[in-house]
DRENDRENTOR-951348 format. One record per atom (N, C-alpha, C): residue in one letter; chain; atom name; y, x, z. Coordinates in Angstrom, 3 decimals. Each point is the difference from the previous one (the first is absolute). Last residue first. Layout:
 type mol atom        y        x        z
    a   A   CA        Y        X        Z
...
***
This chain:
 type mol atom        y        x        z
    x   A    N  -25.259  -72.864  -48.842
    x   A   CA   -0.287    0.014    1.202
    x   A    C   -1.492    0.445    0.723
    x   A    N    2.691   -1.118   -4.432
    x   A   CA   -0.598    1.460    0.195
    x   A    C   -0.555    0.043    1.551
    x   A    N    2.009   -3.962   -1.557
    x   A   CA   -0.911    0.366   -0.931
    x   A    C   -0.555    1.302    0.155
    x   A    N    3.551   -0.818    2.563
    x   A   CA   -1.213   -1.432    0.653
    x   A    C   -1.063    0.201   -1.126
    x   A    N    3.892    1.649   -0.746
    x   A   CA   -0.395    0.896    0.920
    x   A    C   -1.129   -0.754    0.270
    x   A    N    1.912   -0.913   -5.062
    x   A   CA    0.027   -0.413    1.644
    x   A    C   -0.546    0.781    1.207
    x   A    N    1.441    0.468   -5.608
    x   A   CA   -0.501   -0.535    0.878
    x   A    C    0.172   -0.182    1.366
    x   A    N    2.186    1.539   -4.391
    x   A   CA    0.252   -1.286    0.468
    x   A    C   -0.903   -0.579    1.101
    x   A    N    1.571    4.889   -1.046
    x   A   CA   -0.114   -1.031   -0.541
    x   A    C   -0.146   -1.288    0.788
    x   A    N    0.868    4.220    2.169
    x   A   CA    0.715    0.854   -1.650
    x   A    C   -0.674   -1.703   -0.795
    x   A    N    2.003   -0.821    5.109
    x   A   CA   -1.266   -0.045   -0.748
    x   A    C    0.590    0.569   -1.274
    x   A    N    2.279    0.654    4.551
    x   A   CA    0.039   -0.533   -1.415
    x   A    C   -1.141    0.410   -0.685
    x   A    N    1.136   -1.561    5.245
    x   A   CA   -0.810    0.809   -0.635
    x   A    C    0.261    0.318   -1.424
    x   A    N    0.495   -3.554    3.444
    x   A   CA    0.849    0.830   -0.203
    x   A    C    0.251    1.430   -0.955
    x   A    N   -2.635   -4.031    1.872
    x   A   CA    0.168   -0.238   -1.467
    x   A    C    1.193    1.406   -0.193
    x   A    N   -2.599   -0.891    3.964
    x   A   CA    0.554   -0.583    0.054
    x   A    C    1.251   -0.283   -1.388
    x   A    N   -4.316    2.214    0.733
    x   A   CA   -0.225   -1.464    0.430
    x   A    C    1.200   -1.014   -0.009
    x   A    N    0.630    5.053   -0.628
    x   A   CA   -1.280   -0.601   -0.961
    x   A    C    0.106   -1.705   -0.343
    x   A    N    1.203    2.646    4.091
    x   A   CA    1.644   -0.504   -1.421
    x   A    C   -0.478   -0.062   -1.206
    x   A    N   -3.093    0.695    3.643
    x   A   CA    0.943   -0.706    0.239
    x   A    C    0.809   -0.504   -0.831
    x   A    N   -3.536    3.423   -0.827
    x   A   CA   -0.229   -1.458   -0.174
    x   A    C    0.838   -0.812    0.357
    x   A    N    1.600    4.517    0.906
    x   A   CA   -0.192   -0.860   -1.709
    x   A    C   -0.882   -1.347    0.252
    x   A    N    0.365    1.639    4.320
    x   A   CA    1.058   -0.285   -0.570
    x   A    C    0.275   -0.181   -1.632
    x   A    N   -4.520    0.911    1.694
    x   A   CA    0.505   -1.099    0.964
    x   A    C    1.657   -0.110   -0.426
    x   A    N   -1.766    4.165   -1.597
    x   A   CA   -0.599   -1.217   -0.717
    x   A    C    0.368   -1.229    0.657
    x   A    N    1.325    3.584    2.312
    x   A   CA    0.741    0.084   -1.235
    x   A    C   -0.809   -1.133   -1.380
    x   A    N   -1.836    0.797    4.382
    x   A   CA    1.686   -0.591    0.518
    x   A    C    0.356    0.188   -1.605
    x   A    N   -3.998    2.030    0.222
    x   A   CA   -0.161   -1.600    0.248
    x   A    C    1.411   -0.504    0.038
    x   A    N   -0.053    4.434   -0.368
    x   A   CA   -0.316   -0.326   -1.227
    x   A    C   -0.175   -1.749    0.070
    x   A    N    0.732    2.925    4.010
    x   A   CA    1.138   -0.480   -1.095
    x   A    C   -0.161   -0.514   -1.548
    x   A    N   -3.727    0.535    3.358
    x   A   CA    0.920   -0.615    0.022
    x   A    C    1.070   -0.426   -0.214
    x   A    N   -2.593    4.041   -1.452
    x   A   CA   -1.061   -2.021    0.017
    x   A    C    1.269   -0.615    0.095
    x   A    N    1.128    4.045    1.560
    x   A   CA   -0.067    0.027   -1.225
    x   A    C   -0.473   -2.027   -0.673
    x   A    N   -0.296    1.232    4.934
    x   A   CA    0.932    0.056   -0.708
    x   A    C    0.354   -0.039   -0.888
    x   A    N   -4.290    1.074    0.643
    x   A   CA    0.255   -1.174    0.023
    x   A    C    1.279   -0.513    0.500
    x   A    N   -1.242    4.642   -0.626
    x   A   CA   -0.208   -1.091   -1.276
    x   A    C   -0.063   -1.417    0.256
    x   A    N    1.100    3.075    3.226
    x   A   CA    0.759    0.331   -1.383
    x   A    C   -0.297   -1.249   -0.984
    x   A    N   -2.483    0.227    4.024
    x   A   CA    0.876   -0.450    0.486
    x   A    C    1.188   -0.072   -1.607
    x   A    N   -3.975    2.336   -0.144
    x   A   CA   -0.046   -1.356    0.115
    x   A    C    0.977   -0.681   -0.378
    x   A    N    0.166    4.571    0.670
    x   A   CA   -0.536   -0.129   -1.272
    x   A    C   -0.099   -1.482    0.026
    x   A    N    0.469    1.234    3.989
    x   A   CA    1.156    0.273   -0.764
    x   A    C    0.344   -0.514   -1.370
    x   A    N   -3.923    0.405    2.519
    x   A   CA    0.366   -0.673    0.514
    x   A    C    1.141   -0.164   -0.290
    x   A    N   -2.288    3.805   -1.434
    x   A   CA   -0.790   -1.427   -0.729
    x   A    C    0.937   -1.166    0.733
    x   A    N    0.778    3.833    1.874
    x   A   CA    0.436    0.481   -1.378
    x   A    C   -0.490   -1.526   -0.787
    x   A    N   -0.701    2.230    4.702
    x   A   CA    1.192   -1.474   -0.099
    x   A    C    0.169   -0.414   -1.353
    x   A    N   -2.056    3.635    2.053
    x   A   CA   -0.943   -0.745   -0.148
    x   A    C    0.533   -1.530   -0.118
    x   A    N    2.203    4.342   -0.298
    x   A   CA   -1.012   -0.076   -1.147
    x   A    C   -0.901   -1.381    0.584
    x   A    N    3.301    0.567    2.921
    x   A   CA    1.004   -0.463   -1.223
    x   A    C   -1.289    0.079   -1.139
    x   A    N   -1.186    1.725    3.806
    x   A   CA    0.469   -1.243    0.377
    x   A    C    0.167   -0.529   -1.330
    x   A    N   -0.281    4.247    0.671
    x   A   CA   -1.343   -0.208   -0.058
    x   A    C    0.292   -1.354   -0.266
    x   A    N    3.422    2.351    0.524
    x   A   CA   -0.446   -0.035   -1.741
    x   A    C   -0.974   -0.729    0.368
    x   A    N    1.733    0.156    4.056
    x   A   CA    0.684   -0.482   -0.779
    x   A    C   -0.598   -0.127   -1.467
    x   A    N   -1.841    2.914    3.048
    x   A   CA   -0.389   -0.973    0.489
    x   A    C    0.860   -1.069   -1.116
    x   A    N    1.593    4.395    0.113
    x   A   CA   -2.338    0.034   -0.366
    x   A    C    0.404   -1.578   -0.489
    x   A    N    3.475    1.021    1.885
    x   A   CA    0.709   -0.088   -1.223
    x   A    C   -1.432   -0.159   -0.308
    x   A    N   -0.086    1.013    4.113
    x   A   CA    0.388   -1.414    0.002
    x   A    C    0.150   -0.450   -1.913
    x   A    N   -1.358    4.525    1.792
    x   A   CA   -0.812   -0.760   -0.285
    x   A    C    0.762   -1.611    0.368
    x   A    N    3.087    3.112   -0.542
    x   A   CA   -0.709    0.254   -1.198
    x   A    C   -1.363   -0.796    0.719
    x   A    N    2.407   -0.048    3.271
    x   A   CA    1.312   -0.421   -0.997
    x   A    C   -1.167   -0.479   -1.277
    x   A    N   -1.816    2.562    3.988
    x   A   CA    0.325   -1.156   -0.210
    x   A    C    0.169   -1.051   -1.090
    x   A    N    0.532    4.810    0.316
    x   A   CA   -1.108   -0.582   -0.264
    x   A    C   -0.142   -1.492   -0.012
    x   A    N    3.881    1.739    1.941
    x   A   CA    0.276    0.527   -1.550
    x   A    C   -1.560   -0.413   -1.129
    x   A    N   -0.035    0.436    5.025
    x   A   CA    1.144   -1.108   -0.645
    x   A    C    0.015   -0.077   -1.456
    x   A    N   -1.664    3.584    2.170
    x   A   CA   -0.953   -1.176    0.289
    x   A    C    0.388   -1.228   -0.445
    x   A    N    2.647    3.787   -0.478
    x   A   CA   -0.870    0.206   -0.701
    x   A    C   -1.179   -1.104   -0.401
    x   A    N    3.206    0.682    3.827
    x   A   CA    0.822   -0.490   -1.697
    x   A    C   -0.968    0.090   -0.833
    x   A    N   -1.719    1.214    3.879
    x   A   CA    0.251   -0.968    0.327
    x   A    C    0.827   -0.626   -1.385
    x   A    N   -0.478    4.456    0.074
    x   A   CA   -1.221   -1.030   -0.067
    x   A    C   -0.142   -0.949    0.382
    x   A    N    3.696    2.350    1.083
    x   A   CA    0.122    0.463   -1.478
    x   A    C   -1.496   -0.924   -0.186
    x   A    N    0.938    0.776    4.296
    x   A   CA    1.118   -0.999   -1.062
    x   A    C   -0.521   -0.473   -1.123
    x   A    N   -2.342    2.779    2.813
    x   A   CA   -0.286   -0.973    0.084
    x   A    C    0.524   -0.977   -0.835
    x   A    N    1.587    4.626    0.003
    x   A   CA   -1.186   -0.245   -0.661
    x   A    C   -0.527   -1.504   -0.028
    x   A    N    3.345    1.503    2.666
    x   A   CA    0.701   -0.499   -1.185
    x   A    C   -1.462   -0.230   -1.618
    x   A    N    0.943   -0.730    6.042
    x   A   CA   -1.025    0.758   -1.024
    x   A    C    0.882   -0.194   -1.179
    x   A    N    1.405   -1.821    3.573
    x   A   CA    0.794    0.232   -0.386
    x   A    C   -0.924    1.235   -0.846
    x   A    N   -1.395   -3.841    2.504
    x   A   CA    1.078   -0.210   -0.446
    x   A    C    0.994    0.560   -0.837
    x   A    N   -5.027   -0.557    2.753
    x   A   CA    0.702    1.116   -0.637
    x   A    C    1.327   -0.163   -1.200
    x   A    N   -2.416   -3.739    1.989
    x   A   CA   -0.764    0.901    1.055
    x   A    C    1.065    1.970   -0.685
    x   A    N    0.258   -4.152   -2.884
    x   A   CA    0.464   -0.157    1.426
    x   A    C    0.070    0.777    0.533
    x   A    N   -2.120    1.012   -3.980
    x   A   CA    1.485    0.136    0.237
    x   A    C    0.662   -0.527    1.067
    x   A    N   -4.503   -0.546   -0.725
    x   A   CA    0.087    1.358   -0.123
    x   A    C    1.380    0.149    0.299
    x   A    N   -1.067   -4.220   -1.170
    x   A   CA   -0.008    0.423    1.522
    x   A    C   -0.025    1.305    0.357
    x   A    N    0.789   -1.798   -4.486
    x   A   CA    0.538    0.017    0.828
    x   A    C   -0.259   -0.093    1.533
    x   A    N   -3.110    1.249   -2.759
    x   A   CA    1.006    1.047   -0.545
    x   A    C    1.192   -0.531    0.711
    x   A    N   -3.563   -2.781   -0.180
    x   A   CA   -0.041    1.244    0.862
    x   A    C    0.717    0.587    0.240
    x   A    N    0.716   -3.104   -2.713
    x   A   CA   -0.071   -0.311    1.411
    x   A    C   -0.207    0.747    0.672
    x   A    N   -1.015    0.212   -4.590
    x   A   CA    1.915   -0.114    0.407
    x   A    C   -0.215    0.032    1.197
    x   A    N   -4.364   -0.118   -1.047
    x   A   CA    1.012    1.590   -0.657
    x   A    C    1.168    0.024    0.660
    x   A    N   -1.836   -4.056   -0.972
    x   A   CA   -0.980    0.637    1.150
    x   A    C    0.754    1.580    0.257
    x   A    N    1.016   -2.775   -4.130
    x   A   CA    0.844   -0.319    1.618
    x   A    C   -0.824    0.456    1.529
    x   A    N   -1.735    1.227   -4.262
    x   A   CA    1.371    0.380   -0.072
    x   A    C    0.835   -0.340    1.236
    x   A    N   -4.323   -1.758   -0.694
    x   A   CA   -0.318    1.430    0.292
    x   A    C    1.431    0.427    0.224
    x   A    N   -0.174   -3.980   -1.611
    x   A   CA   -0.343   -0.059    1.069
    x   A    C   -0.029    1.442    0.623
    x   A    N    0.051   -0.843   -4.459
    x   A   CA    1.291    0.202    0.416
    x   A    C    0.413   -0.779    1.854
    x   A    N   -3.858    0.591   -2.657
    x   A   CA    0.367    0.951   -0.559
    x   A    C    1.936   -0.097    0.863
    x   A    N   -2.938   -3.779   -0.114
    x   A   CA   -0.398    1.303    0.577
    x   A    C    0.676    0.822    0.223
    x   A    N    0.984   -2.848   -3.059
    x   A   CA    0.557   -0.333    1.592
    x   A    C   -1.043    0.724    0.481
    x   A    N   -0.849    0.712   -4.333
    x   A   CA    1.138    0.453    0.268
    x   A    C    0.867   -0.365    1.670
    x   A    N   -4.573   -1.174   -0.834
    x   A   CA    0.186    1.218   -0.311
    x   A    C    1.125    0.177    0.633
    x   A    N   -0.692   -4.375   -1.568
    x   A   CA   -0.432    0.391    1.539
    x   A    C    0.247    1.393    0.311
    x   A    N    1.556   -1.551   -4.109
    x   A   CA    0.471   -0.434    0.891
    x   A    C   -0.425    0.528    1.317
    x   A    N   -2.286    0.587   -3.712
    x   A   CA    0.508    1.214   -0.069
    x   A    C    1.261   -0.339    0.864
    x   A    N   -4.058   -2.772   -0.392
    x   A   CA   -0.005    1.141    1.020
    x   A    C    1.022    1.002   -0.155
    x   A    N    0.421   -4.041   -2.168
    x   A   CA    0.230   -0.190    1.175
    x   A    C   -0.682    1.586    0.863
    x   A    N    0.155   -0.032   -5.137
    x   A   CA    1.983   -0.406    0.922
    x   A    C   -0.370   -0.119    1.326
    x   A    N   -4.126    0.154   -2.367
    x   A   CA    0.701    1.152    0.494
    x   A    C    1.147    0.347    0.569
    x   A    N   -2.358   -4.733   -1.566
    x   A   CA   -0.633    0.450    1.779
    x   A    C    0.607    1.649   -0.186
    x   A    N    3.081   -2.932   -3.289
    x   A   CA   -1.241    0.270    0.350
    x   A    C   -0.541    0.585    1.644
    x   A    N    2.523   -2.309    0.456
    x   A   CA   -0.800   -0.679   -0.943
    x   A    C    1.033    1.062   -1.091
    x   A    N    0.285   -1.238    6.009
    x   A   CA    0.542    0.931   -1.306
    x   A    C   -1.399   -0.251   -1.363
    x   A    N    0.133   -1.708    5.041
    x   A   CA    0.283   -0.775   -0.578
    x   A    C    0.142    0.395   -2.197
    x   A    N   -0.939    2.702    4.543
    x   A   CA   -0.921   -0.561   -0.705
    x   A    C   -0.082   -1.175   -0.769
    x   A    N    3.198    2.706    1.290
    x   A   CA   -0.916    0.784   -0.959
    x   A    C   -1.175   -0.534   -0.303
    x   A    N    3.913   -1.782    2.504
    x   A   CA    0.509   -0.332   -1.118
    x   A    C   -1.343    0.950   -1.155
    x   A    N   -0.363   -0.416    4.846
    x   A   CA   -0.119   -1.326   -0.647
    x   A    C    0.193   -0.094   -1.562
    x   A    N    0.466    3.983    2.755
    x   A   CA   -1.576   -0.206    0.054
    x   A    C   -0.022   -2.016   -0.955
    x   A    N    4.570    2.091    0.963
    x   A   CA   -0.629    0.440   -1.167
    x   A    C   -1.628   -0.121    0.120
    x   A    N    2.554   -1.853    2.974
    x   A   CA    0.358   -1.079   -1.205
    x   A    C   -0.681    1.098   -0.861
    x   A    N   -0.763    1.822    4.162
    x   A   CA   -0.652   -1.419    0.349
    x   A    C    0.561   -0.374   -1.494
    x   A    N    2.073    3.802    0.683
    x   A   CA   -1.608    0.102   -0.073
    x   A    C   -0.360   -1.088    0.056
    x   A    N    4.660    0.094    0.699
    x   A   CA   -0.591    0.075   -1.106
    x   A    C   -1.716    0.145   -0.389
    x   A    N    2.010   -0.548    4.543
    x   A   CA   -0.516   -1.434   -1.125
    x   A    C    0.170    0.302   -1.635
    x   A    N    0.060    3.301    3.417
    x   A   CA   -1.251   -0.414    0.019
    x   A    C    0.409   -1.658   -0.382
    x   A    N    3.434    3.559   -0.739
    x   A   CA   -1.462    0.325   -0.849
    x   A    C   -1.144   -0.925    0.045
    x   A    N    3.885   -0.751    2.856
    x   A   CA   -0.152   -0.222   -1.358
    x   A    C   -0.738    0.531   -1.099
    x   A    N    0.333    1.125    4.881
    x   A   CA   -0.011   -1.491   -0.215
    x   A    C   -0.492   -0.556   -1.662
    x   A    N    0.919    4.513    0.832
    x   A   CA   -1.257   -0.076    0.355
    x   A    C   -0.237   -1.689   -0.287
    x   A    N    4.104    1.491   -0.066
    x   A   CA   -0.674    0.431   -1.382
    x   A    C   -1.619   -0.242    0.216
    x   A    N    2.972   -0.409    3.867
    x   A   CA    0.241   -1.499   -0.915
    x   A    C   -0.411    0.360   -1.202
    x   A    N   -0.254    3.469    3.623
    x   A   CA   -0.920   -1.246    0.304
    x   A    C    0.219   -0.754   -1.409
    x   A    N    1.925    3.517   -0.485
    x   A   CA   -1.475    0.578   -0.357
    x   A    C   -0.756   -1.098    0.420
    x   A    N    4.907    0.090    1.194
    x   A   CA   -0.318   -0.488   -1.381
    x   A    C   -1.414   -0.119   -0.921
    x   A    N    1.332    0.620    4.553
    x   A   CA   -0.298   -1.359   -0.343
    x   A    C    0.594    0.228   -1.629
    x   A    N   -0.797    4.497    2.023
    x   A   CA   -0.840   -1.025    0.724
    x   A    C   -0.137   -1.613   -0.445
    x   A    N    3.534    3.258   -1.275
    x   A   CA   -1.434   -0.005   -0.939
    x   A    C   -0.835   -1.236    0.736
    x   A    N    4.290    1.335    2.121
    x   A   CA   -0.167   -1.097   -0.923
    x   A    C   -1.519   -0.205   -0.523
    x   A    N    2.063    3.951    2.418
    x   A   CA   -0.414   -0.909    0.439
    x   A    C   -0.343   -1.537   -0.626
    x   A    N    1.395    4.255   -1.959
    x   A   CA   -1.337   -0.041    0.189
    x   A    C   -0.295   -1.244    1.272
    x   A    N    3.877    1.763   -3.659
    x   A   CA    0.113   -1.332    1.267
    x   A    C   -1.413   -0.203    0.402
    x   A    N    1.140    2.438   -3.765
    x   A   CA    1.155    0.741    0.887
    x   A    C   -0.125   -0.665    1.181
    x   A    N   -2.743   -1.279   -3.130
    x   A   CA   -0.765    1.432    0.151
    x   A    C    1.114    0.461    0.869
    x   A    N    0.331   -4.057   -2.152
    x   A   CA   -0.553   -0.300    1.730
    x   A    C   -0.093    1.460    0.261
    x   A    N    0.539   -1.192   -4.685
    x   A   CA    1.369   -0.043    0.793
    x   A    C   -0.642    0.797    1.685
    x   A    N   -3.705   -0.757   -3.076
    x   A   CA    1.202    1.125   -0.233
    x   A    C    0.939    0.068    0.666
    x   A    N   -1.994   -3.891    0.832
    x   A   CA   -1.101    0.882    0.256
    x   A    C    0.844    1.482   -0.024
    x   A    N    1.637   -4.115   -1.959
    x   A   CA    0.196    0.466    1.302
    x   A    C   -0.640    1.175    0.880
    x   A    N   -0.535   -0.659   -4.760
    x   A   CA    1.155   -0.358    0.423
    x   A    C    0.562    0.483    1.291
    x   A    N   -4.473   -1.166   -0.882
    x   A   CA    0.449    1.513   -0.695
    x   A    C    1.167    0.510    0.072
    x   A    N   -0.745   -4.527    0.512
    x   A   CA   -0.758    0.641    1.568
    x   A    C    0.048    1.272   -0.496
    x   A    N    0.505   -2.959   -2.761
    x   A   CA    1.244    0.028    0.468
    x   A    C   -0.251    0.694    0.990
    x   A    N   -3.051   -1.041   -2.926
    x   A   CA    0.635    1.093   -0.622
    x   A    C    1.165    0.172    1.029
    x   A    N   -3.160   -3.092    0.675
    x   A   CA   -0.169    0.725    0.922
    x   A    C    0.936    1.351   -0.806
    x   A    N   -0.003   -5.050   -0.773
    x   A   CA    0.650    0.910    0.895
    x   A    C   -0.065    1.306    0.412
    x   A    N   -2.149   -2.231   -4.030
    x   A   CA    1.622   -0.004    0.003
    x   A    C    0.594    0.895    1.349
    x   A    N   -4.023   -2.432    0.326
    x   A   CA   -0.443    1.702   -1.245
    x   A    C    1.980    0.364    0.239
    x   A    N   -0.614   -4.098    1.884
    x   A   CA   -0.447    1.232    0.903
    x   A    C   -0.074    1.499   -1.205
    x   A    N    0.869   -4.232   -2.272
    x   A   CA    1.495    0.391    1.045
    x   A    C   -0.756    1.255    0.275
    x   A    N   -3.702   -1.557   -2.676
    x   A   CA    1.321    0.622   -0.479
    x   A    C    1.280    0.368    1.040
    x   A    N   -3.635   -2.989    0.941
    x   A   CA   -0.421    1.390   -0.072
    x   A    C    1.150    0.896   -0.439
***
């Protein structure tokens, strides 16, 4: 889910650029289209996968929400095919772009708030684990008398 979210900021990019090169839009408006529609397919997966059940509608939403945006862009660049040298068209076509951008950034927080516990995991059981590796090596040199005892007993007595 993440690459595609990723790409489409680049299409703003080009999108803007393209405003001097109105022949282009066409396959750039195709391959944003491409890629909206497997973002829609991982974000319908990832909202109803999301915990709590609001992270996932505020997922679905926001790819909405930024469906509309690329609905917009497209137009706006075919508006600019067909009239190449409107400067009004331009100028909203950057605009449409520029929407984009900000509902991809929607879509991103949305992502990342519903990633927050999964993190939170992932953290702590890293944590866990250096703590195991760091007992597993004192018991080592524990076991292996290396250790200086403050008296006379034995690791095997505290064991």
């Amino acid at each position: 889910l993440m690459p595609v979210v990723f790409l489409l900021p680049v299409f703003f990019f080009q999108m803007t650029k393209s405003v001097t090169n109105p022949e282009e839009l066409g396959g750039l408006a195709s391959q944003m289209t491409n890629d909206y529609g497997h973002l829609a397919l991982q974000g319908r997966m990832a909202a109803a996968t999301a915990e709590p059940e609001e992270i996932g509608f505020q997922i679905r939403t926001r790819v909405q929400e930024l469906g509309h945006s690329c609905i917009f862009l497209v137009q706006k660049a075919g508006a600019l095919q067909i009239c190449p040298t409107d400067s009004y068209t331009k100028r909203e076509l950057i605009e449409c772009a520029r929407a984009v951008t900000e509902k991809v950034s929607l879509v991103l927080s949305a992502l990342q708030a519903g990633n927050k516990g999964t993190q939170a995991c992932i953290t702590a059981a890293s944590a866990v684990s250096g703590i195991i590796a760091d007992l597993d090596t004192t018991i080592m040199f524990a076991t292996a008398g290396t250790l200086n005892a403050e008296n006379n007993e034995s690791f095997a007595d505290h064991r």
